[in-house]
Structure formats: structure tokens, C-alpha cells
PABA-240117 format. One record per residue (C-alpha): residue in three letters; y, x, z. Coordinates in steps of 0.5 Angstrom, whole numbers, padded with zeros to 4 digits, always signed. Layout:
<seros>
ALAYXZ/...
</seros>
This chain:
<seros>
UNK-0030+0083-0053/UNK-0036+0081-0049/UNK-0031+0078-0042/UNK-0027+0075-0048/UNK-0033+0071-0051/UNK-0036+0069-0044/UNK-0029+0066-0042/UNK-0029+0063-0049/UNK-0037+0060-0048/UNK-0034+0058-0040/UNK-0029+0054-0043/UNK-0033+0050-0048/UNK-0039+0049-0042/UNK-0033+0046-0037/UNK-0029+0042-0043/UNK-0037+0040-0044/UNK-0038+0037-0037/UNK-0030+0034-0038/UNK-0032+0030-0045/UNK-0039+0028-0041/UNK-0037+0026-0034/UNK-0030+0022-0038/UNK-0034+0018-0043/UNK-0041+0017-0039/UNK-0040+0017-0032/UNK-0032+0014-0031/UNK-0025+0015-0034/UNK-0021+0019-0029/UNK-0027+0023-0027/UNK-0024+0030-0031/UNK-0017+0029-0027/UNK-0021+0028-0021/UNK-0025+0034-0022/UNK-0018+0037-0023/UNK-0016+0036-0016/UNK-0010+0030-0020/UNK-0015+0025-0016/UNK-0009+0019-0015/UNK-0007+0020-0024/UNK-0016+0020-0024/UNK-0017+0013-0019/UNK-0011+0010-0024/UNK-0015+0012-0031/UNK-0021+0009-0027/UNK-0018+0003-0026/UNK-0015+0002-0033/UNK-0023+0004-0036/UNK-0025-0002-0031/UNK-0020-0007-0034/UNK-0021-0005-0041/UNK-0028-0005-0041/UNK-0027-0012-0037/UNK-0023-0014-0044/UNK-0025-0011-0050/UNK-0032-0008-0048/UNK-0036-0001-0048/UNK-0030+0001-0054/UNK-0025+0000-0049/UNK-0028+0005-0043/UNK-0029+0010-0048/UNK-0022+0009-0051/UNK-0019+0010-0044/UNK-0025+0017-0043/UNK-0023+0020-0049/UNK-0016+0019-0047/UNK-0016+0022-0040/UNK-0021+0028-0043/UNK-0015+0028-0048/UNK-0010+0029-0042/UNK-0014+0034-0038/UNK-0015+0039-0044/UNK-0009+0039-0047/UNK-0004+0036-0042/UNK-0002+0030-0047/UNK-0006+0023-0048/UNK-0009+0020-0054/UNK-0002+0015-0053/UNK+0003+0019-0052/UNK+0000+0023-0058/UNK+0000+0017-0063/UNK+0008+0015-0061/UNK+0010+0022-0062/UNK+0006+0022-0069/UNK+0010+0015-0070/UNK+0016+0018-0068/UNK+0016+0023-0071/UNK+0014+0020-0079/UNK+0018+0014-0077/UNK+0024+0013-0083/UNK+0028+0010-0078/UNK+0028+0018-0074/UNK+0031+0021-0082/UNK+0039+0021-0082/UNK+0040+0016-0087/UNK+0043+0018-0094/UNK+0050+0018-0095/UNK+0053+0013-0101/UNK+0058+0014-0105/UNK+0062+0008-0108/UNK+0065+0010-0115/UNK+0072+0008-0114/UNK+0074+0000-0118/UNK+0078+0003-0125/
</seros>
């Protein structure tokens, strides 16, 4: 019980120093520290240009998006597009009509 919340408390304090160093210090920065440095540098890249855009909102956007893909494997996009698809009325078979024959 004891090493099951010490790996629970380890968890939480690495996904912590993940969250810290995507958000206050650079996107990318959680990959890098996962050894994923080229998948790192090019979220770096795409903060830059978004902070360049559209400000501090946008780095912190591209931040959570790489904390997100770090932690659970999927970004914040493919997560939203999944979403999307999977409530899209376009993803539901379409209802079978029938015409009652002309008398």
C-alpha cells in the first residue's frame, strides 16, 4: 500500500514538473525531458510562432497541448477532432425512408 502511493505521489510531482516546464518555460520542454527531442524542438517551434501570432494565449495553448500529448500519448487537437467526429451527424448511418407506393 505504501509503494502504491509513493508511485501515485511520484507520478503526480513528475506530471507537475511536466505542466511547469510546457507552460512557464517552453512548449516542448516535457517531450525533450522524455528523450522525444526532434517531436520537442518542433512544438518549440510552433509555441514561438504562435506566441508570435496571437500572444502569451497562444504559447500556453501550444504548453497544454504538449503537456497533453506527454501525458496521455494524444494532443489537445487530435482529441478535439475525435470529439468532433465521433458527434458529427455526418459519422451516424442516415435513416432508411420509405415512400408508400402511388394508389
Amino acid at each position: 500500500m505504501a509503494e502504491e502511493q509513493s508511485t501515485d505521489i511520484g507520478r503526480v510531482i513528475a506530471n507537475g514538473i511536466r505542466l511547469a516546464s510546457d507552460t512557464l518555460i517552453a512548449p516542448g520542454s516535457s517531450q525533450i525531458l522524455d528523450g522525444k527531442v526532434g517531436s520537442g524542438l518542433g512544438r518549440f517551434a510552433i509555441g514561438a510562432a504562435a506566441r508570435a501570432v496571437l500572444g502569451p494565449i497562444g504559447w500556453l495553448v501550444v504548453g497544454l497541448d504538449s503537456y497533453a500529448k506527454t501525458t496521455t500519448g494524444r494532443g489537445l487537437l487530435e482529441r478535439l477532432t475525435q470529439q468532433v467526429s465521433n458527434t458529427s451527424p455526418a459519422a451516424a448511418p442516415a435513416a432508411s425512408v420509405t415512400v408508400p407506393p402511388k394508389a
